[in-house]
N, C-alpha and C positions, 0 to 999 in steps of 0.2 A: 565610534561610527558603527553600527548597521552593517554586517555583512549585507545585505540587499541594498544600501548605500552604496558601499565599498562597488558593487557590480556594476549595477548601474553607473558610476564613474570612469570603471572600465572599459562597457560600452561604449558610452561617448568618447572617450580617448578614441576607441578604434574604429569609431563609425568614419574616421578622416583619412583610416588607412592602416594598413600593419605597421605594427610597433613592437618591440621589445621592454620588457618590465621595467627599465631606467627610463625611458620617452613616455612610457605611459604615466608615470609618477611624476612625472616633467609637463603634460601635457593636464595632468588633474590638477598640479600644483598651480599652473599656471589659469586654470578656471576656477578654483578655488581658494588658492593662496596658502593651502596646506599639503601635505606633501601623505601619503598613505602608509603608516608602517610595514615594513615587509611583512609579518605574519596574515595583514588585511589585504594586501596586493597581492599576494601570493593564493595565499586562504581561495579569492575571490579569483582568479584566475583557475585555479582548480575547480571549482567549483562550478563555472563557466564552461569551462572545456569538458568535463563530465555530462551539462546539459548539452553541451551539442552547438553552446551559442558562441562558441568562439573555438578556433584549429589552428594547428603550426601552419606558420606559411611558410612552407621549407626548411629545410636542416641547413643548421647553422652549420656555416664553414670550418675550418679548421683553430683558424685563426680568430673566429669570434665565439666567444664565450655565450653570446645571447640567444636567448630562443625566441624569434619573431613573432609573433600569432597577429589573426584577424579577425575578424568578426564576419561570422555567417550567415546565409539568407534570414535563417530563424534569431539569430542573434538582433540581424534589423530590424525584425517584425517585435522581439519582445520589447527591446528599447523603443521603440515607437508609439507600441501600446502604452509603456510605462509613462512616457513623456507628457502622453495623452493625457492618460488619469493625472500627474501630477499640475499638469496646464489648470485640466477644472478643477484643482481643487485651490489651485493659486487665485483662479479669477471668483473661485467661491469664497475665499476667505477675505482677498481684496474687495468682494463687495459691501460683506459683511461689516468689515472695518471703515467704509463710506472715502475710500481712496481708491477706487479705480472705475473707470467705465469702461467696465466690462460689453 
């Protein structure tokens, strides 16, 4: 997988709300059926949080080992974007193949 895959699945995990890295490979798993290897969940969370499209959502308690994060204003706007383009390119190749009406 596409580190720019790997993100973008990240997003959507967290467009439904803040998650920690086990919920979120829970939450990919469960729209995908596959599950993200830690170097690509990780990788892509870093990655993330360096652009600025995702942030901790509070320090994790004492008692819990996970670090929460969410997805930020800018984080919504580029998965949105993303969603966009891959929308036309889905209802562009469904045309193409004479299986959708677009």
């Amino acid at each position: 997988m596409h580190s720019k895959d790997a993100q973008m699945l990240v997003l959507t995990a967290l467009a439904g709300g803040p998650l920690h890295g086990y919920a979120i490979n829970t939450a990919i798993e469960a729209l995908t059926g596959t599950r993200l290897g830690p170097g690509s969940l990780y990788g892509a969370l870093a990655s993330l949080e360096a652009r600025q499209l995702i942030e901790p959502a509070g320090e994790p308690s004492a008692q819990e080992r996970h670090r929460t994060v969410r997805i930020t204003p800018a984080g919504r706007e580029a998965l949105r974007a993303e969603l966009e383009q891959m929308s036309r390119v889905a209802r562009a190749g469904l045309r193409a193949l004479g299986g959708a009406s677009a």
